[in-house]
DODRENMAR-773928 format. One line per field, with one value per residue: x, y, z of N, C-alpha, C in turn; residue in three letters. Coordinates in steps of 0.05 Angstrom, whole numbers, plus 5000, padded with zeros to 4 digits. Each point is the difference from the previous one (the first is absolute). Layout:
<pts>
n.east <- X/...
n.north <- Y/...
n.up <- Z/...
ca.east <- X/...
ca.north <- Y/...
ca.up <- Z/...
c.east <- X/...
c.north <- Y/...
c.up <- Z/...
aa <- ALA/...
</pts>
This chain:
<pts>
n.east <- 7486/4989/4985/4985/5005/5012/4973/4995/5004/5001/5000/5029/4997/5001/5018/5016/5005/5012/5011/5014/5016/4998/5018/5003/5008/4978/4984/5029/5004/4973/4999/5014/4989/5000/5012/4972/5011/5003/4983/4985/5026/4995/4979/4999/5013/4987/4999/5022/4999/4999/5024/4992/4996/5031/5009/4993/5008/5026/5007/4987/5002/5012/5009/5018/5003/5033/4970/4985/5021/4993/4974/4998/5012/4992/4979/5003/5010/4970/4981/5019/4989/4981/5017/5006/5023/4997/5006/4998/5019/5016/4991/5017/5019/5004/5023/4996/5015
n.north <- 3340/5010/4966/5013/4999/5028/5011/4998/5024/4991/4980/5009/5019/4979/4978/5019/5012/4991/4975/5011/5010/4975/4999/5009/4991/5005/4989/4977/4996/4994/4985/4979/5001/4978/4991/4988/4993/5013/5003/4998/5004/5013/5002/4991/5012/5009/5006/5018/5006/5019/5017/5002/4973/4999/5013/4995/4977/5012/5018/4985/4995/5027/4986/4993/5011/5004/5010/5017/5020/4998/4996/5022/5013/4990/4994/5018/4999/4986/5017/5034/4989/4996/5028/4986/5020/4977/5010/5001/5023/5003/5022/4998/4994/5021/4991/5004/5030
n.up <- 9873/4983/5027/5001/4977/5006/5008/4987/4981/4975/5001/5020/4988/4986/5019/4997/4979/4972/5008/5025/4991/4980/4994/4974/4981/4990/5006/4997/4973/5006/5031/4982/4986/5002/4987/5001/4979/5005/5012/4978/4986/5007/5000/4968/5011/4981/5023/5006/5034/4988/5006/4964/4988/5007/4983/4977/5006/5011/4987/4985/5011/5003/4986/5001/4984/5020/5002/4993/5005/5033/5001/4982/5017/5013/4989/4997/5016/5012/4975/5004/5032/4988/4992/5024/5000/4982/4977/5019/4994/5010/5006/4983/5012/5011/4996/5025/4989
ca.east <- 4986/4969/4988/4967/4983/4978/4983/5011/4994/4971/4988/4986/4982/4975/4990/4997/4978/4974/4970/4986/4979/4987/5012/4998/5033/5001/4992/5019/5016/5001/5007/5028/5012/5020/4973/4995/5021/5025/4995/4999/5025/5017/4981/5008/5024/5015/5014/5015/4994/5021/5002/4974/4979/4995/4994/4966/4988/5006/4971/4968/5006/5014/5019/5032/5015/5012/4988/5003/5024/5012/4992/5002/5029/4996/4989/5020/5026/5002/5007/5036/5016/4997/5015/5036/5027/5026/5027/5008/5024/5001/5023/5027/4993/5035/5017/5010/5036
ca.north <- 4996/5001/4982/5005/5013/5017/4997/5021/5022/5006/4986/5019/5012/4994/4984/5019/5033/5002/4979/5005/5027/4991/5015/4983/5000/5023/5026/5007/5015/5040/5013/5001/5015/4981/4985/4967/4991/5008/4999/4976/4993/5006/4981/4981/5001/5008/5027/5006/5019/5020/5016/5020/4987/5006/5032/4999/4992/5008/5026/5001/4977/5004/4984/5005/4990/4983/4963/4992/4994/4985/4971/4996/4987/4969/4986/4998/4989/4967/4990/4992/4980/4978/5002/5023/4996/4984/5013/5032/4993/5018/5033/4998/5013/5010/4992/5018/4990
ca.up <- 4975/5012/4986/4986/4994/5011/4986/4982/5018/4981/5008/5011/4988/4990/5015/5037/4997/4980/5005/5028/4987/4979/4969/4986/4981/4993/5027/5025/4984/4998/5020/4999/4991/4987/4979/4999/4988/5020/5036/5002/4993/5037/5013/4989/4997/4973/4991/5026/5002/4998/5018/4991/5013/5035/5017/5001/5014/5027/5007/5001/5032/5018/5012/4993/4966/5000/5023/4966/4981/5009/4993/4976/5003/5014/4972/4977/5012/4999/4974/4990/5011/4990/4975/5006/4990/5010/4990/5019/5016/5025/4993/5016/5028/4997/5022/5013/5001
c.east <- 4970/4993/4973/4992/4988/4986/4988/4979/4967/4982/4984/4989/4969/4987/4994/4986/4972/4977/4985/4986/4974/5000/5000/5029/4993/4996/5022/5017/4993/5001/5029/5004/5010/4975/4997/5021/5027/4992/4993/5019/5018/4980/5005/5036/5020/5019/5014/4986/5010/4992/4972/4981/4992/4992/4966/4988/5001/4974/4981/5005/5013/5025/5030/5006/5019/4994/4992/5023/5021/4988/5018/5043/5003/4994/5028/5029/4992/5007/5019/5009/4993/5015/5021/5013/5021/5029/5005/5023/4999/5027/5029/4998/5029/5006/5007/5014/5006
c.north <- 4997/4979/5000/5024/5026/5008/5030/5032/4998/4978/5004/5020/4994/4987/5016/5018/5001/4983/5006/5028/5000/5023/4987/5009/5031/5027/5009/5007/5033/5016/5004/5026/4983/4986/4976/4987/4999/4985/4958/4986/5001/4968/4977/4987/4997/5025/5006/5021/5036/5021/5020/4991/4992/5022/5001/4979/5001/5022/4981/4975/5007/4992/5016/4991/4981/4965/4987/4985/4977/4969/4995/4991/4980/4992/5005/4990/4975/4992/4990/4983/4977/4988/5008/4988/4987/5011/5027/4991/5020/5010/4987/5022/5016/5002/5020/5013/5003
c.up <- 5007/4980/4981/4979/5005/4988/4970/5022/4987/5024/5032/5003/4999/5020/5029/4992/4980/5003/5025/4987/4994/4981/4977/4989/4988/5020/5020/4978/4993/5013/5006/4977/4961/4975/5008/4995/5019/5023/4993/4994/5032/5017/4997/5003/4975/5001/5028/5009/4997/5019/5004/5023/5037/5005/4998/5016/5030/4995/4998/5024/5018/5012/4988/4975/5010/5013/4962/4985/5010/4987/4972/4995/5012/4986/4973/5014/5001/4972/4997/5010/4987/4974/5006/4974/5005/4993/5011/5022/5024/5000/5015/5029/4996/5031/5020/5009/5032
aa <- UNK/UNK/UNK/UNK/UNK/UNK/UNK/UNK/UNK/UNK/UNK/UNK/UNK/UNK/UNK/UNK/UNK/UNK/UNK/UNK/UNK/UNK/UNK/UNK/UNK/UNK/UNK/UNK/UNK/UNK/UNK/UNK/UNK/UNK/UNK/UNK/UNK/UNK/UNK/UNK/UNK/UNK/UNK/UNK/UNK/UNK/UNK/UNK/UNK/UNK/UNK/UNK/UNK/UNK/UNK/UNK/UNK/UNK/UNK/UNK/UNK/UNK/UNK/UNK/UNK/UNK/UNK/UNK/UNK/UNK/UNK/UNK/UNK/UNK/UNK/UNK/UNK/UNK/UNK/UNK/UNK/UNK/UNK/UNK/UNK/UNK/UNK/UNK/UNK/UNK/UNK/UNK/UNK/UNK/UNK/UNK/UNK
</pts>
């Protein structure tokens, strides 16, 4: 079980790429491709990251969509874990003849 929090994908973003840039919210949204609105909703962590959106940001950084997508499932599996399911049974098993 992963103890902490990981940390969302928007945030890195902003904290590893757009501020060392010195970009502003808008200026890295048009290079994204994406509207203000959008890129500051990912930043902000209002919003998940989507597949659209790795792919643009792997291009304009170079980096791999799935190093993207990966933060963004860690982050959504701690959620759920934080909300497991208590009323889930487990599959009868069938016997071996």
């Amino acid at each position: 079980m992963i103890s902490r929090r990981p940390t969302h994908p928007g945030e890195v973003l902003l904290e590893d790429v757009i501020k060392p840039l010195n970009l502003t919210i808008t200026e890295a949204a048009r290079d994204l491709g994406v509207s203000r609105k959008t890129l500051s909703e990912l930043v902000n962590k209002k919003s998940a990251l989507s597949s659209e959106m790795a792919l643009r940001i792997a291009k304009a950084t170079k980096t791999s969509p799935a190093s993207w997508l990966n933060m963004q499932t860690k982050l959504d599996l701690w959620n759920a874990l934080q909300h497991e399911p208590k009323n889930v049974s487990e599959f009868p098993h069938k016997k071996a003849v």
